[in-house]
C-alpha positions in Angstrom: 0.0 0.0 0.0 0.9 3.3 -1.1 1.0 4.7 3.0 2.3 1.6 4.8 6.6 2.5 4.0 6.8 -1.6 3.0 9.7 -0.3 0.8 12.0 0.5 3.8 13.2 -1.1 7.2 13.0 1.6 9.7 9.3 3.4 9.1 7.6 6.3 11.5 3.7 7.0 11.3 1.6 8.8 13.8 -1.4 7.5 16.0 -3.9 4.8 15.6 -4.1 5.1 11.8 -0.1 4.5 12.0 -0.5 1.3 13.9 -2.6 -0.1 11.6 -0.8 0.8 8.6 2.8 -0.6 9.7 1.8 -3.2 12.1 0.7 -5.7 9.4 3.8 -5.5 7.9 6.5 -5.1 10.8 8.5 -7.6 12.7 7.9 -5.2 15.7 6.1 -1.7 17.1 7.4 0.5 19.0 5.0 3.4 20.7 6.5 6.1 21.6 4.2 8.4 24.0 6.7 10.7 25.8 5.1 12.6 27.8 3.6 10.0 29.6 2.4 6.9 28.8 5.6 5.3 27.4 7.9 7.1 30.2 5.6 6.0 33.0 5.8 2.3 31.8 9.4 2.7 31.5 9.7 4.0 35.1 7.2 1.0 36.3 8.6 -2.0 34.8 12.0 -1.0 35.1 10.8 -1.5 38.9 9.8 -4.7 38.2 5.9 -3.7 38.4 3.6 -4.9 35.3 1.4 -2.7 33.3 -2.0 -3.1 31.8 -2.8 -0.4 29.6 -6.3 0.8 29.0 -8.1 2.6 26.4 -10.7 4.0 29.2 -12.1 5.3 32.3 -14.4 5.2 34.8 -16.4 1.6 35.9 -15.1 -0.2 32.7 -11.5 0.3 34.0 -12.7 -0.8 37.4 -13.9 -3.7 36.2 -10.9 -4.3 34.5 -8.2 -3.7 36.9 -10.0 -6.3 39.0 -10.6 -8.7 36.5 -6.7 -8.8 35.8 -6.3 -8.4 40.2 -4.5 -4.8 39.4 -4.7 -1.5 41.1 -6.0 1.0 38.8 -3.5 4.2 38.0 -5.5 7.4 38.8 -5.0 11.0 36.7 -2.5 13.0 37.9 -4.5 15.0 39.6 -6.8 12.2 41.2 -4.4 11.4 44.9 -4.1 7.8 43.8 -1.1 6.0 44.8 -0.1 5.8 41.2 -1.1 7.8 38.1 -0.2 8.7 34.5 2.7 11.0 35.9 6.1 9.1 36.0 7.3 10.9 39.6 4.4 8.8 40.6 5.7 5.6 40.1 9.4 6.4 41.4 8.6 4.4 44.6 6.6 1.6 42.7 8.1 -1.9 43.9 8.5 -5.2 42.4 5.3 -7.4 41.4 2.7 -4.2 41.8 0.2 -5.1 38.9 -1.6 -1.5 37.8 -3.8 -0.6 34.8 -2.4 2.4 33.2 -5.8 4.3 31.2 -4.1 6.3 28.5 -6.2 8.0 25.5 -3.0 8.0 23.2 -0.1 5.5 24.3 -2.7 2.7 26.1 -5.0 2.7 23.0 -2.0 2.0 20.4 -0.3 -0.1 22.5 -3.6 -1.9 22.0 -4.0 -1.6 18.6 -1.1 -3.4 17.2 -2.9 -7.0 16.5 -0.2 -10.3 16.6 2.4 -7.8 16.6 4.9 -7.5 18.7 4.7 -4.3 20.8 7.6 -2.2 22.9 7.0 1.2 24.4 9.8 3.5 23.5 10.6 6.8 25.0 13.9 9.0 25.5 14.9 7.5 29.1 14.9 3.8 27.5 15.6 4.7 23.5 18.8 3.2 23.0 17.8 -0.2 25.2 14.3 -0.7 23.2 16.3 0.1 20.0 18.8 -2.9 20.6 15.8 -5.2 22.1 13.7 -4.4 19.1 16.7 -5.2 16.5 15.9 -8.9 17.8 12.4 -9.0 16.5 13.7 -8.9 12.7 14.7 -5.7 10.3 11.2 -4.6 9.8 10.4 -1.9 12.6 7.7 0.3 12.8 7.9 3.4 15.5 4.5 5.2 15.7 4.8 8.3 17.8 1.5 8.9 19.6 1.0 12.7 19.1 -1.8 14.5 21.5 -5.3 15.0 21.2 -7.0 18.4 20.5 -10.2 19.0 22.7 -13.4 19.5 20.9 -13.2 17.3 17.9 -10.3 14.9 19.4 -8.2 14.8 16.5 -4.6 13.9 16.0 -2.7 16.7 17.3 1.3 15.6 16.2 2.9 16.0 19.4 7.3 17.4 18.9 7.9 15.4 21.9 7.1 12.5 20.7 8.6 13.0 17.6 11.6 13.5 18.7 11.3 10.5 21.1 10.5 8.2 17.5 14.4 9.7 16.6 16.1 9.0 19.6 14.8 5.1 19.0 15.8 5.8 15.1 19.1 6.9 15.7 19.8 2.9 16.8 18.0 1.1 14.5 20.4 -0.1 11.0 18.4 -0.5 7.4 16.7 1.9 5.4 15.1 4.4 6.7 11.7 5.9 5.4 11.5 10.1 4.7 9.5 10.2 7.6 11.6 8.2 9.9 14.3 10.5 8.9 12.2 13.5 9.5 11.8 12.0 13.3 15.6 11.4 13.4 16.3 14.7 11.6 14.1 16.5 14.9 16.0 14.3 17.3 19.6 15.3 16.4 18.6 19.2 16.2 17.2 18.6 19.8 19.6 16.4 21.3 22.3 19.1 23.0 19.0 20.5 25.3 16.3 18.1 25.1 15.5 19.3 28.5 14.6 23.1 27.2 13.0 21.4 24.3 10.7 19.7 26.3 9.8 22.3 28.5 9.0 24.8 25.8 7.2 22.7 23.1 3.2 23.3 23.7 2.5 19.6 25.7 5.8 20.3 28.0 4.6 24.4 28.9 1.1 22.1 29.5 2.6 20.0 32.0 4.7 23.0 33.8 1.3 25.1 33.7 -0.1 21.9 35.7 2.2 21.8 38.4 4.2 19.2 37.0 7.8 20.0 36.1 9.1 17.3 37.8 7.5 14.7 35.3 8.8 16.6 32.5 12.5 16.6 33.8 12.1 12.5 33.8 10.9 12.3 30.5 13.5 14.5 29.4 16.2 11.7 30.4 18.4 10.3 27.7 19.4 6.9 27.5 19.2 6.4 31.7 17.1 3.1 31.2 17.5 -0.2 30.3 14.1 -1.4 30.5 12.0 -2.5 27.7 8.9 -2.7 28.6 7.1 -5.7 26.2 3.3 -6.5 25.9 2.5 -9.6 26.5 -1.1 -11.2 27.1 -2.2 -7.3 27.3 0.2 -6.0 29.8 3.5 -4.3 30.0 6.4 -6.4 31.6 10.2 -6.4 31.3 11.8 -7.6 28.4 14.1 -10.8 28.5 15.7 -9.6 25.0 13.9 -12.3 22.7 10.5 -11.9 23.5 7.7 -12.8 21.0 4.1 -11.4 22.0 1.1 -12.3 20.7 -0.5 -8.8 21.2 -3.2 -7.9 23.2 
């Protein structure tokens, strides 16, 4: 197909319509949702907790969280224990089972079918890069973008695209234009990802919300060697040779 970048090894495509494109025809996905789906995983398996991510809220993700016996993560605003921000799961500890509801990184992560799925950001780039080499020279990274409110439409987040470059700037083989466009963002950003981040329009968000402190996490290169894997629809630490069967 004319959109799906079958031509090259390395290809980048945004959102949910990117997952479905380059999933079918990758050895392996990788979402990238910086800020903060993908670094709060990275944070919470690197712990050694496991992650369910969920498309929803409210009494569908209560059911779920006990139907899988998992605490469910609150918003960062709700005083839950654990949340969608990252600084949250700092204290996390080994074996802690939470369902992570995410609008962006949760739904791909969910979208990708039989194939396998990482979740990429800049703390763990160069580790999910090297894991992900192991799945085969076909490798999809679909940066998540935002939504905008009213219509909920794909809003292409910079954080996350420069997230999809830091992964790309590990990955060998051909790369697609638009993997080179991510990589291409990545290497203009890399000497101050940290002022990047806090002046693109999601990080002056976060810092309007109170919460700087996640966005100095997220801003973290390379400071992780977890790789957080889905298997049987939840979020675990990779053993280097993983093959999932989706969610």
């Amino acid at each position: 197909m004319t959109f799906d970048q079958q031509a090259f090894d390395v290809r980048c495509e945004w959102g949910e319509h990117g997952v479905s494109l380059l999933a079918p025809v990758s050895d392996v996905v990788i979402i990238v949702d910086v800020l903060s789906f993908s670094t709060s995983v990275d944070i919470a398996v690197g712990r050694g907790a496991v992650v369910f991510p969920y498309r929803g809220r409210g009494d569908a993700a209560l059911a779920y969280d006990r139907s899988v016996g998992a605490e469910l993560a609150g918003r960062r605003h709700s005083g839950t224990r654990y949340s969608l921000a990252p600084s949250s799961l700092l204290k996390i500890t080994p074996g802690v089972r939470i369902v992570l509801p995410s609008p962006n990184g949760s739904t791909l992560s969910l979208a990708a079918g039989s194939t396998s799925v990482l979740a990429g950001c800049l703390r763990n780039a160069r580790a999910v890069a090297m894991v992900a080499r192991a799945y085969g020279p076909k490798i999809a990274i679909v940066p998540a973008g935002e939504r905008w409110s009213g219509d909920h439409s794909l809003r292409p987040a910079l954080e996350d695209l420069i997230g999809a470059g830091a992964l790309i700037d590990h990955l060998p083989g051909r790369r697609s234009p638009e993997a080179m466009a991510a990589w291409a963002a990545y290497r203009e950003a890399e000497p101050d990802l940290d002022g990047r981040l806090r002046d693109c329009s999601s990080g002056r968000e976060l810092i309007g919300q109170g919460f700087e402190a996640d966005l100095a996490l997220a801003a973290q290169l390379n400071v992780s060697d977890a790789v957080p894997v889905l298997i049987d629809g939840a979020y675990v630490a990779s053993a280097g040779t993983d093959r999932v069967a989706g969610a």
